[in-house]
C-alpha positions in Angstrom: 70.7 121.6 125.0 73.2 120.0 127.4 72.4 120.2 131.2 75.8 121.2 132.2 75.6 124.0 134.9 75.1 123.4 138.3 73.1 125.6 141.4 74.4 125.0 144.8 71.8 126.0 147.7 71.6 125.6 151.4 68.4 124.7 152.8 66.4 122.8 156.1 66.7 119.7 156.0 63.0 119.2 157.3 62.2 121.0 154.3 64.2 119.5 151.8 62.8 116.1 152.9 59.1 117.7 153.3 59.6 119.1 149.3 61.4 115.9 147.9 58.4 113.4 149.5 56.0 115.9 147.2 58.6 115.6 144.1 58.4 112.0 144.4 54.4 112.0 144.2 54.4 113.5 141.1 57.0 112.1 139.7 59.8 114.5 139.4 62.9 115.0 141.0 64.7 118.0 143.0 67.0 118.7 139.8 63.6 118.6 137.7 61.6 121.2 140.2 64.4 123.3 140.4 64.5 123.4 136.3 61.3 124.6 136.3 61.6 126.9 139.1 63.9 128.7 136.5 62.2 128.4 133.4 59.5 130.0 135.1 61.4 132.8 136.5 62.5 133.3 132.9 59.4 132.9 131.1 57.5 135.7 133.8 60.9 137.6 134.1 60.3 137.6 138.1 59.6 135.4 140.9 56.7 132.7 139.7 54.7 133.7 143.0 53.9 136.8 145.0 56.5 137.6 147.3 54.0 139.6 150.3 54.8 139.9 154.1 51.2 139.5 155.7 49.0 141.4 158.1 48.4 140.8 161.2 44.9 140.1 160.1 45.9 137.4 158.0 48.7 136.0 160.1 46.1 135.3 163.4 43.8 133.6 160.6 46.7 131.1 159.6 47.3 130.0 162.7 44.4 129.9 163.8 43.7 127.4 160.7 46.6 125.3 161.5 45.7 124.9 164.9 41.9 123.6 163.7 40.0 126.3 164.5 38.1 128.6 162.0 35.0 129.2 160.8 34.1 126.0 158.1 30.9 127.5 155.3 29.1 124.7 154.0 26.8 126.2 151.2 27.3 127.9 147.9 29.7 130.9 147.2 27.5 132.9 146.5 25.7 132.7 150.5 29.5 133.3 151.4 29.6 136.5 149.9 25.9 137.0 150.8 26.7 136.8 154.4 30.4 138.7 154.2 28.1 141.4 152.9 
């Protein structure tokens, strides 16, 4: 079938730039990821992710992650669970 139709959308440029570097890596470009954005939105009849606000619990851990801190496990998932209890 004929590509013909067209999607207009405003976005960041930071994160157009940020998304189209990734595109690039594997190959594809911003007309083929948003293709597939759709076909997937078609094929699960909904948004192809879970669309959540987060916690408060789970917002203080992603920052704290992306400013370096955390706790880092080093051993096998099962000692993670072990010690999560």
């Amino acid at each position: 079938m004929a590509k013909t139709a067209s999607v207009n959308a405003r976005i960041e440029p930071a994160v157009k730039k940020k998304a189209e570097r990734i595109f690039a890596d594997i190959g594809i470009s911003a007309s083929d990821a948003v293709g597939m954005f759709y076909r997937q939105v078609v094929y699960r009849r909904g948004l192809p992710f879970d669309v959540r606000i987060p916690n408060a619990t789970t917002v203080a851990a992603l920052e704290e992650l992306a400013h370096g801190k955390g706790e880092v496990f080093k051993g096998s998932t099962r000692k993670l669970f072990d010690e999560l209890g």
